[in-house]
N, C-alpha and C positions, 0 to 999 in steps of 0.2 A: 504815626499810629501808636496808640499806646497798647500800653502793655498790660498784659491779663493776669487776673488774682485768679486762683486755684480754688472753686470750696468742695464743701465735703464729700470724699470720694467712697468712704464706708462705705456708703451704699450697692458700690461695686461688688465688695465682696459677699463668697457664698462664706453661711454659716453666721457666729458670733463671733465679728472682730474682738482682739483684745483693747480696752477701753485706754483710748488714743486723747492724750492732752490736748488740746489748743495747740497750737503754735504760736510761738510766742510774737511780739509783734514784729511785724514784717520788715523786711530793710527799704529803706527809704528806692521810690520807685528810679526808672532810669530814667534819666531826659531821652527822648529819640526824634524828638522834632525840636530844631532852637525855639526855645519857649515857652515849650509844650510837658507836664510832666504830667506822665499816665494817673490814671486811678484804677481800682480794681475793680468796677464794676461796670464789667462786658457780660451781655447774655452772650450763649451757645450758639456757633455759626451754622447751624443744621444746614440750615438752606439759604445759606447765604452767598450770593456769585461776586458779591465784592472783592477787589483787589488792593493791596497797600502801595499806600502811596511814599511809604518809607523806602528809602533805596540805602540804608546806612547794613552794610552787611557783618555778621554776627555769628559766632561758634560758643554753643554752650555746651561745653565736655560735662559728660555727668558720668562717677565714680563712685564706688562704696567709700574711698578715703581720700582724701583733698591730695596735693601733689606738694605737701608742708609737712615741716618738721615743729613742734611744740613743746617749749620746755618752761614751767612755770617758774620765775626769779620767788621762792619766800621770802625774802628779806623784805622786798618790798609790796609781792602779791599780785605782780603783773605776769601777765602772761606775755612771751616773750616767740614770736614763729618767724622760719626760714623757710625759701625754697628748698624743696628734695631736687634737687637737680640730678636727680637718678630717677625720677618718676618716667615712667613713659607718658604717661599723660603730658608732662610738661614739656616734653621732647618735641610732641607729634607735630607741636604747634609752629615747629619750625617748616613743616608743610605746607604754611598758609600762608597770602599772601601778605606781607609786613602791615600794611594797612589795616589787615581783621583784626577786630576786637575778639577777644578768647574769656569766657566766663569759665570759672571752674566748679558744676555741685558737688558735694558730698560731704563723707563724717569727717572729722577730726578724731586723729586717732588718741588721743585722750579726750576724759570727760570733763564739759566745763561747767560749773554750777549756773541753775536756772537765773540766777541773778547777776550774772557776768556773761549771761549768751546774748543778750542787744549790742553791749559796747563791743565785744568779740567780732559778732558779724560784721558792725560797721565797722572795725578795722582791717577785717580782713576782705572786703570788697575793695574797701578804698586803696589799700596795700597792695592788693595780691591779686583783684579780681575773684577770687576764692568768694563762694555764697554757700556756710555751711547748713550743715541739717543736724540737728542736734534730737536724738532717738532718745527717748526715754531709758534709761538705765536698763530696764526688764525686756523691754522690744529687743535695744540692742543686743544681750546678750541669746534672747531665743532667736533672736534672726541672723545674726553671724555667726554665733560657735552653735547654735542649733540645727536650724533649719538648713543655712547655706553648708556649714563644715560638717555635720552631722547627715548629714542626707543629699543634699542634691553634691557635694562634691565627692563623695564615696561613688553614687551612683552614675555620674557622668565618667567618673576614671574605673566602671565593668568592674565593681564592690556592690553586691546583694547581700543585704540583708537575713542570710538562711537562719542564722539562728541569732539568741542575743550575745552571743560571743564575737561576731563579724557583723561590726556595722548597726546604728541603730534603727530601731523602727519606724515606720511611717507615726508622726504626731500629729495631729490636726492643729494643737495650739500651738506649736512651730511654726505649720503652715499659715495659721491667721499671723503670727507675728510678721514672717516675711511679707503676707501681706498689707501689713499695717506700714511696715517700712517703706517700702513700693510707695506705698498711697501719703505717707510724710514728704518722701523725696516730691513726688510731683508736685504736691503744695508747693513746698522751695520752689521748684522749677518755676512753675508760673506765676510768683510772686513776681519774677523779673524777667524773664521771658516776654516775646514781642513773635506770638505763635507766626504770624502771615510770611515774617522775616525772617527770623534767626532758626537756622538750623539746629539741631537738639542730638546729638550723639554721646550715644548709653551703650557702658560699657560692663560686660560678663555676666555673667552667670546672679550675680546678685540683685539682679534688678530686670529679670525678665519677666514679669506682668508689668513693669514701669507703664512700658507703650501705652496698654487696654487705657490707663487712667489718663496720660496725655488725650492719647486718641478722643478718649469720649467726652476729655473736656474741650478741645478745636479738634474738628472736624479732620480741619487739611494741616497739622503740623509737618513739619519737615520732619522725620525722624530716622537716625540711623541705629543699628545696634550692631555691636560687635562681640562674639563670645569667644574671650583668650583661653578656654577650656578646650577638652576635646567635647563633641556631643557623642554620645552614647549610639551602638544599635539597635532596632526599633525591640529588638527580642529583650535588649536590657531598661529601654527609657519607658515600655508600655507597664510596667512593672511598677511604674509610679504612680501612686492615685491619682495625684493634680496633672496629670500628664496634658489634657486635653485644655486644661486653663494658661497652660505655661505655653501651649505650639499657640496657642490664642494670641496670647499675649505678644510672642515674639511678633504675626503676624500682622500686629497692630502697627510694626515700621514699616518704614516703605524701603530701606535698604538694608538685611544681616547678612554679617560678615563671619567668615571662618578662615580657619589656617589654612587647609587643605581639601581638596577635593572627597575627601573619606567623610570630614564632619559634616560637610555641606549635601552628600550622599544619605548621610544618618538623617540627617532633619529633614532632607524632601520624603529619604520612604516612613517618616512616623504621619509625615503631613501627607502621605496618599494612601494608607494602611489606618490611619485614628478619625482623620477628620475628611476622607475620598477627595482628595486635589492633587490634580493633577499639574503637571510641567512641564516649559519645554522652553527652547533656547530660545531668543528672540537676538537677531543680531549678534550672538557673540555671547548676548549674557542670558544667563538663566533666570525666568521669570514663573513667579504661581500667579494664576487668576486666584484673587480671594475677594468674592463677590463684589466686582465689575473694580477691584484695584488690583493691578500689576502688582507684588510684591518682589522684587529683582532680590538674588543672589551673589553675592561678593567670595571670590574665591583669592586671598592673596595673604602669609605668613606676613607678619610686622618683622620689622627691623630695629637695627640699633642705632643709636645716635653717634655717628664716624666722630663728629669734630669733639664731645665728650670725651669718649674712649683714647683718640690720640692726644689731646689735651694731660688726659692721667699718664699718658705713658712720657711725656717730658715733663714731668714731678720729680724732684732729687730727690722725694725720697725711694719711688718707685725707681730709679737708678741705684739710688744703694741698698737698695732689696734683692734687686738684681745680681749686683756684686756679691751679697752676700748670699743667695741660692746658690751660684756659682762657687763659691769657695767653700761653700756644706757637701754641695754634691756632684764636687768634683770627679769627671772621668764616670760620672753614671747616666747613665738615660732617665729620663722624669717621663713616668706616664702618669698626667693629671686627670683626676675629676674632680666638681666642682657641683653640691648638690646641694638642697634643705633634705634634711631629717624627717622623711615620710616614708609610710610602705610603697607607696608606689616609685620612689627614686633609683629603688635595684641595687641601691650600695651592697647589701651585702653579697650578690649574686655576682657583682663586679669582682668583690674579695676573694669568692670564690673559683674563678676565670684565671684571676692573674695569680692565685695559688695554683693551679692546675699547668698556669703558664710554667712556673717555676721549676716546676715534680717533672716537666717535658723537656722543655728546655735548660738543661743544667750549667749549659755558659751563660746564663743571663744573671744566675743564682750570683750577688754582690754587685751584679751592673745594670742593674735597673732596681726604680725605685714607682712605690704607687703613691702619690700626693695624693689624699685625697680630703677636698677641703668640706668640711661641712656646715653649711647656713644653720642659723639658729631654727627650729620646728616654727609653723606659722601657723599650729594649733598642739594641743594640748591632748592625750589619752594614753589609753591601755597600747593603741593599734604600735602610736611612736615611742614609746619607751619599750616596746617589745623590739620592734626597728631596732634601734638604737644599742637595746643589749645582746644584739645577735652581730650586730658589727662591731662593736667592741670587742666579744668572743671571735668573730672571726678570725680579727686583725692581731689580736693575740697571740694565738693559734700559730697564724700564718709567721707572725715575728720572731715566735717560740722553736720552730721547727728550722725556719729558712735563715734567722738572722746570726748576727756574731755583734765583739764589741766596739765593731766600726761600719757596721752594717742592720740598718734598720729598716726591710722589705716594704713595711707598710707605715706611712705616718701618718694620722688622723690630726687633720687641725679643725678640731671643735669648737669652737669661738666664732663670735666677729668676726671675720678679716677685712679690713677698710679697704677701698676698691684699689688703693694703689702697689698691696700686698698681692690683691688677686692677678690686678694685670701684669704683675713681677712674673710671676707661676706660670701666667698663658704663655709671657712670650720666654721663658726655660723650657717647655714643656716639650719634648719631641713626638707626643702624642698626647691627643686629649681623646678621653670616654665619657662617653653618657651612655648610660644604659638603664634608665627608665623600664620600667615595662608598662607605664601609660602615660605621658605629658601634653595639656596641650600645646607647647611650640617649643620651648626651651632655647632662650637665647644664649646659652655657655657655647654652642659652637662657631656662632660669629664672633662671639670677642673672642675666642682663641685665635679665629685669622685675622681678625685685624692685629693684634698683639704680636702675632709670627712676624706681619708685615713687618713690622719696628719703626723706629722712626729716629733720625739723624744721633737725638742725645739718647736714647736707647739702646742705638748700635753702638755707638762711643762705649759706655758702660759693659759691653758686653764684649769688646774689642771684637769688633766686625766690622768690615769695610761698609760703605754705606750702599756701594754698588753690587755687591756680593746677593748669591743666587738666595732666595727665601724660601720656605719647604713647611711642610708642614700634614699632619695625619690625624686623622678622624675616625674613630668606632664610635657611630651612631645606632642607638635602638631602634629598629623600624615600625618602631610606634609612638615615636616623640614626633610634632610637629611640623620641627623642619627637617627632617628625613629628607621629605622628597625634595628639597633645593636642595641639597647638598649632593651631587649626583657623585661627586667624585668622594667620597665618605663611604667606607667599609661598612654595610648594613648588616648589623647582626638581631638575631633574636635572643633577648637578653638569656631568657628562661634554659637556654642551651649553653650550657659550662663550656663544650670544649670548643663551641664554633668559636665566641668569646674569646676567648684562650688564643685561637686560632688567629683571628682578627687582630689581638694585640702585636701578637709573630709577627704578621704580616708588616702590622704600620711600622715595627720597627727593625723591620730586613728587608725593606721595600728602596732599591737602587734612589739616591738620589735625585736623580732627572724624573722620578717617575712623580717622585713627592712634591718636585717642585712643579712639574705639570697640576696637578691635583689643587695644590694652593692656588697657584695663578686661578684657574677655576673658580675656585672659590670664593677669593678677594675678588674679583672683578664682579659679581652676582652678591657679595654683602656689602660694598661699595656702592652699588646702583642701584640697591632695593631697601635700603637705609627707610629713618622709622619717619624724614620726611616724604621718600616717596610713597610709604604706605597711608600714611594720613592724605596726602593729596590725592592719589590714588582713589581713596574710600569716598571722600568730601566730591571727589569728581562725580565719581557714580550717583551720589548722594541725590545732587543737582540737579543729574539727567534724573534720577527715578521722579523726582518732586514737580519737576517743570512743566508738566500735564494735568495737577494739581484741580486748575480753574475750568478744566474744558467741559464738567460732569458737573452733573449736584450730586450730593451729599444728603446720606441719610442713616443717623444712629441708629444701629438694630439690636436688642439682644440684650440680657437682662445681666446683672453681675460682671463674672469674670468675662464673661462668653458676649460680652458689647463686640460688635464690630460695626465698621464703617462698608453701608452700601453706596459705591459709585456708580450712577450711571447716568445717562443723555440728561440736558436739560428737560425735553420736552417730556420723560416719560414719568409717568403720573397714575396711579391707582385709577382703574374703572370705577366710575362712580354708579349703581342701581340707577338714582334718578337721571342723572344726567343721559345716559342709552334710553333709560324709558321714555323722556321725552321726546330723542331723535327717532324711535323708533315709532313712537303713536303719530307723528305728525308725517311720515314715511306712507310708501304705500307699494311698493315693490323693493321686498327683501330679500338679500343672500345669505343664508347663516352656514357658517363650516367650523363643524368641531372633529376636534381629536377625541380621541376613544380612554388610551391607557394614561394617566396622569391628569384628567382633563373634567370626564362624567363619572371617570370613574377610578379611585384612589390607586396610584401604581403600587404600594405596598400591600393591596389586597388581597387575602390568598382567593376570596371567590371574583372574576373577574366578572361574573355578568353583571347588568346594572342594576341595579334596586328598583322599585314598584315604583319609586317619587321619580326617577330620570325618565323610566321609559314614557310615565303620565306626562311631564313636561314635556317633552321629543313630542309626543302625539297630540298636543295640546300646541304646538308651535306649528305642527305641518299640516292641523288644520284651518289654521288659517289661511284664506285665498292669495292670502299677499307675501305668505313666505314661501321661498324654496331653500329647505334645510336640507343638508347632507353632513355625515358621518363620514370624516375622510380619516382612515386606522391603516397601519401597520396588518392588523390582526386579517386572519381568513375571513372568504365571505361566506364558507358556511356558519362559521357560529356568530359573526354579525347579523348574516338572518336571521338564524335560531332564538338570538335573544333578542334582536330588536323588533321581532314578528307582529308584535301588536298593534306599532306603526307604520302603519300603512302606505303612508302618502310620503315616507321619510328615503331619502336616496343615498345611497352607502357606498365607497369606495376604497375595497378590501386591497391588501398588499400594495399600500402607496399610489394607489389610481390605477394600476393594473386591472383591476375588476369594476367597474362601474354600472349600479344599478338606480334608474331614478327614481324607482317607487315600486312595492312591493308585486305589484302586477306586470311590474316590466321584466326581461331578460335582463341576463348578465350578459355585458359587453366589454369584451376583451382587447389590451391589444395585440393586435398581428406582431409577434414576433418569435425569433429562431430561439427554444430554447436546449438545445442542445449541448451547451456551454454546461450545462446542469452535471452529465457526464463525467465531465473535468474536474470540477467544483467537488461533489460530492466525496470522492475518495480521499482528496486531499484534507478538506473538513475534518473528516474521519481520524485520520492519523492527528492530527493536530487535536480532536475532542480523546483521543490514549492516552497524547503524551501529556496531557494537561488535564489532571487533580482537579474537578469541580466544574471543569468546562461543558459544553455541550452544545447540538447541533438541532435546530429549527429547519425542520424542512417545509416550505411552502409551494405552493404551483409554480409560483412567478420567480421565486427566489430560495435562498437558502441562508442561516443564518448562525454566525457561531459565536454565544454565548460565554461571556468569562464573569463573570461578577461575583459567583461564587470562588475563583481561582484565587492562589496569591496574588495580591496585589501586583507587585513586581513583575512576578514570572507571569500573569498572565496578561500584563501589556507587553511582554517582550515577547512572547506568541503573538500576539495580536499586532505586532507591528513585523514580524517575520510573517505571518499570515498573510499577511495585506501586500508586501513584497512578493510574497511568492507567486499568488494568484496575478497580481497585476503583469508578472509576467507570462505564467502561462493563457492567461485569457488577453492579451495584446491585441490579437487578431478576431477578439471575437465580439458579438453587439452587447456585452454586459459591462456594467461598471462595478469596482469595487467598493465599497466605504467605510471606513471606521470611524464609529460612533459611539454611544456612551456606552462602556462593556461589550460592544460587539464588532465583528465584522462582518459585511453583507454584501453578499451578491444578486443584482439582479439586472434587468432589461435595460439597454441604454433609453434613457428618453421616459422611464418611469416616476415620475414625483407629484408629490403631491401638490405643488405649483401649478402642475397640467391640469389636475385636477381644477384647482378653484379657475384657471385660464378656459376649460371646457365650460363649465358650469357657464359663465359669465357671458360666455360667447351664446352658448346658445340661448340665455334672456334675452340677450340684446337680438339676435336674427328674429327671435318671437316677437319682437316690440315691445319688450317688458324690460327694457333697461333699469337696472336695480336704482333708487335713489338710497339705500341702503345696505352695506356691507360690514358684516361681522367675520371674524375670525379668531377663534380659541384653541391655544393648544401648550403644549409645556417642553417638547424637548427642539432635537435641532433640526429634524425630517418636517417641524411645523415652519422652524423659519424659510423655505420655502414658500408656503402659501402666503404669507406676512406680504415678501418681497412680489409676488404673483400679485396679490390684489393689490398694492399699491402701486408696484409699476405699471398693469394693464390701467388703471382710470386715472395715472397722472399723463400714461403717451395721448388718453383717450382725446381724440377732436371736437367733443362734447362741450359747449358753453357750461352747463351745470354738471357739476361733480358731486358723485353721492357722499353720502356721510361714512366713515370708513374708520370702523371699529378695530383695529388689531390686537390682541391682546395674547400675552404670553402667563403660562399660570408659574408664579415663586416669584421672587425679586432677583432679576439678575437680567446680565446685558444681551439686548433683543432688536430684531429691529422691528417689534412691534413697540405703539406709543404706549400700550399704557400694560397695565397688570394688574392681575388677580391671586391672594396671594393662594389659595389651596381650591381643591375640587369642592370644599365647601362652597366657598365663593361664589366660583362657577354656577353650583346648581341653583342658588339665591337669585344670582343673577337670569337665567335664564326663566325662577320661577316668576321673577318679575316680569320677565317681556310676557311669557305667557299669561300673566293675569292680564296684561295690558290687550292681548288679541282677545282674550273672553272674561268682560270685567263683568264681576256678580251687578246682579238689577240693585237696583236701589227702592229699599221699601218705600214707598211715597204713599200719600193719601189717595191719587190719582189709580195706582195700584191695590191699596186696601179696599176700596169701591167694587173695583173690577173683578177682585178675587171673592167680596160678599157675594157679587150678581149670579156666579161661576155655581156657588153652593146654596 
């Protein structure tokens, strides 16, 4: 199968993008069939049910920075690149199975000049597999140190904007530049991409509209996304303008992944509070309908790379780093942190804790020491030089008051430190801290347990037996990441000095059997959940979400950012005016059943009766001899009288078929049942419409009903599914059913639906001798799918040689088991004003007629 070129995505976005170069020429394509090398021009798979016949399977990792290191030789003017074999990206891969081929996109973290980005690429595909994206100078810098570091990564680690002192402010050409970056990378992507095959996994925060551009150039790509951030609460991410184009965007994959249960929380309530979808578990995993595609949720922290990290730790030089912490800081305790130079890392609040520890515990004062090491900043401003000179001042302070001349409380190592310095420190260290007060996972507390663990030339160095007990202690933030894996890890709240304080006591006056229970814990659960099993893990889920892919067609909706992909049935298909018109003129016994609220008549309407043009067509349809129309609504049957009075000959069945009347002259026929359940129902309602803000209570003859659309989102599905629990017990024993439907829950008569309804109607054509040779049925929510399933099953059990023609029709795009759809109540009335012209078509002026009408006068 070849592989697909990317063109211009612009168009996607809202607003004026900023003016995006060419890309320059492509890298030469992939072979993926012996003898076959793609070209780049595929049209759009809209509606395409083909499958590949490629079985060569593919991982294309896409990153803001490639998983290489690049350093240009001047003497000669080559550019010269390494693997980062500290990347996680490069890591994951050891997840997969050896056979897979692994692509890697993304930037190169230096800039290369336009005229060295062809021989670049091709060397570093052919090398590395690496297929870079090369941003324009101006893009890049407003899309990573603006857009991304400047706004969306303040605001995902719960930093607003209140004034221009914290935080910058919302920019639009920030926003277009991220956007423009988005829509560069996809280009890449599908320059080399082989959409039907290879799976496409995108990762963080920087490329979250990526999807919307894959998605709307193939249909059915495979796509995963992972965001190593935390996500934000809806009170803090709704506060973003583009909020609604980013939940889009993410929705465009078919599998996102988070650390923890909290961020994968945040993102479902923005996605049932911004854009009303709802969720719920399907076997195990969490799934959104997002118009007729499953969108699944991934809940699992990344891990480290084991065979790396124990590799660094039999390094001599990382043994005589060893030796030599030991003989600095001999006879003292080391409590380590290990952090980058941000507000959000807590270093100074740390400073503060294990000063506080000091001023309390005054035997610790000369025998304990705070390592604490600091990563270079990975951006640039006013926020981390404020950082920065408040823990300097700290640690001062602290060395000032508590230290002497063989005693130095706090050491800051500012610098670099190459990994085999750091994993010296983990495995010295008799406690490690992080105290964050936002991260999204922070891996510093696995490599401190695997480093505890040690390993043969480690212990040697450290004069330790190799069978000897291992131990090890943890102050974690309980708002970093991996909190919650770490069960046996002191969770503190950084923002509280003396819990803090408290916490460090603890890890180091804690009996050794207790520390060394804790470790084992611990290493056994960073050992097994390592950063292959997390990539296979994710790649797993990946598979299943995808592998349903071909069973639906496909249909691009949605203009800009807000494209998404509708899936649903092959067979179902837009109602076409003529097509119904013709089966309907050639017909001669019809059954028409419409719905009321979504259907004739717009559900967002604040006047619910119908307009002068509905009620003309209804009367205009029921006089004909060959239809029997009926009105089958939720709604009372007095004000479906009231308003549909003019129609005379039109049959209406008020509260779900509970009331049935066949024509304005007939009675209301009811059915026989107990409703006494009503009693029970109604007090309970009650209490539930107090305790619930914007809620409220429908009282009908047949039924009763409780209202949330107006409540919190949240809180009032979680009434509503305690509602529904609570009823279904106390009415156990009585003839009503419960049901929760879209914002509400409802009680009414066993054996009520509107199914009976079109089942009634049908029966008694047929006992008349007027078996319909035509059926229609219109309606929009899910009390219609009922009659869908009614008329189809009744004339498919039917023993009838001839089958009538059998209109089902749902109004929106979305999954039904009606065939086809309409998409608004516009539609509907078009359509309907067509059949009625078809039962009384205007005369036709003829000559035969102008004769006739001279004679007349």
């Amino acid at each position: 199968m070849a592989s697909r070129s990317c063109g211009g995505f612009l168009d996607l976005a809202s607003g004026e993008i900023l003016d995006v170069p060419q890309t320059p020429r492509g890298l030469p394509r992939v072979m993926t069939l012996p003898g076959v090398i793609s070209d780049g021009n595929v049209s759009n798979d809209a509606d395409s049910d083909s499958t590949s016949s490629c079985c060569h399977e593919r991982k294309i990792l896409v990153a803001n920075m490639l998983p290489l290191h690049a350093q240009k030789d001047y003497e000669t003017g080559k550019w010269r690149f390494t693997l980062d074999e500290d990347s996680l990206y490069l890591q994951l891969k050891d997840g997969f199975p050896p056979e897979t081929e692994v692509l890697y996109v993304g930037c190169l973290k230096v800039e290369i000049e336009t005229n060295e980005q062809d021989e670049v690429a091709q060397r570093l595909l052919e090398d590395f597999k690496c297929v870079p994206t090369f941003l324009p100078h101006d893009i890049q810098k407003k899309f990573y140190y603006g857009f991304c570091k400047q706004q969306l990564w303040p605001l995902f680690h719960y930093m607003l904007p209140m004034c221009s002192d914290h935080g910058d402010r919302f920019d639009r050409q920030l926003w277009q530049a991220y956007v423009s970056a988005n829509k560069l990378f996809a280009d890449k992507i599908m320059e080399v991409a082989n959409p039907e095959d290879d799976f496409i996994w995108i990762h963080d925060y920087h490329l979250m509209v990526l999807p919307t551009f894959l998605r709307k150039r193939y249909n059915r790509v495979k796509l995963g996304f992972f965001l190593h951030s935390p996500f934000p609460s809806s009170e803090i991410y709704r506060t973003l303008p583009v909020r609604d184009e980013i939940l889009k965007g993410l929705l465009n994959s078919d599998l996102i992944g988070f650390h923890t249960f909290d961020y994968a929380r945040h993102f479902l309530s923005c996605c049932s509070r911004m854009l009303g979808l709802d969720y719920e578990s399907k076997r195990g995993h969490i799934g959104l309908d997002y118009f007729g595609r499953t969108v699944y949720i991934k809940i699992l922290p990344v891990g480290i790379h084991m065979g790396r990290l124990e590799s660094v730790l039999n390094l001599s030089s990382s043994c005589n780093k060893v030796k030599e912490i030991h003989e600095q800081f001999k006879d003292k305790k080391i409590i380590l942190g290990v952090d980058d130079m941000d507000i959000f890392k807590g270093i100074s609040l740390k400073l503060l804790a294990f000063e506080q520890l000091l001023q309390l515990r005054r035997e610790f004062q000369g025998k304990v020491v705070l390592i604490q090491i600091v990563n270079p900043a990975r951006s640039s401003g006013k926020d981390v030089q404020e950082a920065k000179r408040e823990t300097y001042t700290t640690a001062r302070r602290i060395n000032y008051i508590y230290g002497s001349p063989d005693y130095e409380p706090v050491v800051l190592i500012d610098r670099h430190a190459p990994r085999y310095e750091k994993s010296a420190y983990y495995a010295m260290a008799e406690c490690c801290i992080v105290n964050a007060v936002r991260d999204g996972m922070n891996l510093v507390p696995y490599k401190y347990v695997v480093c505890r663990q040690g390993s043969s030339t480690m212990d040697e160095a450290m004069g330790i037996k190799s069978d000897s007990a291992r131990t090890s202690m943890l102050v974690v933030s309980e708002f970093i990441g991996c909190s919650p894996s770490l069960s046996g890890a002191i969770r503190v709240n950084p923002w509280d000095i003396d819990s803090v304080a408290e916490a460090m006591n603890t890890a180091l006056t804690l009996p050794d059997s207790e520390k060394q229970m804790r470790h084992e814990k611990h290493y056994r659960y960073v050992s097994s959940h390592d950063v292959a099993y997390w990539a296979r893990s994710f790649m797993q889920d990946l598979e299943r979400a995808c592998k349903n892919h071909y069973d639906k067609r496909c249909w691009g909706i949605g203009l800009g950012l807000g494209f998404r992909v509708l899936s649903l049935s092959p067979s179902f298909r837009k109602l076409s005016v003529d097509h119904i018109a013709s089966a309907y003129k050639r017909t001669s016994r019809r059954a028409i059943f419409l719905d009321y609220d979504g259907t004739v008549v717009p559900q967002s309407s604040i006047d619910t009766s119908p307009s002068e043009e509905v009620v003309n067509i209804l009367d205009a349809l029921c006089n004909d001899p060959n239809n029997t129309v009926f009105i089958v609504s939720g709604r009372g049957r007095t004000s479906l009288s009231d308003w549909l009075a003019p129609c005379e000959k039109l049959g209406l069945a008020a509260e779900h078929g509970y009331f049935i009347r066949w024509d304005k002259n007939s009675d209301w026929e009811s059915l026989t049942s107990d409703l006494d359940w009503k009693q029970l129902v109604e007090p309970i309602m009650k209490q539930y419409t107090e305790a619930t803000d914007g809620s409220s209570m429908e009282i009908k003859e047949s039924a009763l009903v409780w209202h949330h659309q107006d409540a919190d989102p949240d809180f009032g599905s979680c009434q509503a599914k305690e509602l529904l629990d609570h009823l279904e017990n106390v009415l156990a024993n009585e003839p009503a059913v419960v049901r929760r439907g879209q914002h509400i829950v409802e009680v009414k008569p066993q054996g009520v639906t509107k199914g009976l309804v079109a089942e009634k109607v049908l029966s008694m054509m047929v006992s008349n001798g007027k078996a319909p040779d035509f059926a229609m049925c219109i309606g929009d929510d899910r009390s219609d799918e009922d009659m869908f399933e009614s008329i189809l099953n009744t004339f498919s059990s039917s023993s009838s040689s001839t089958l009538p023609e059998i209109f089902a029709c749902t109004v929106g795009q979305k999954p039904s088991k009606a065939k086809y759809y309409l998409d608004d109540t516009a539609d509907v009335v078009r359509l309907l004003q067509g059949l009625a012209n078809a039962s009384n078509p205007k005369p036709r002026y003829t000559a035969d007629f102008h004769v006739a009408f001279d004679n007349v006068f």
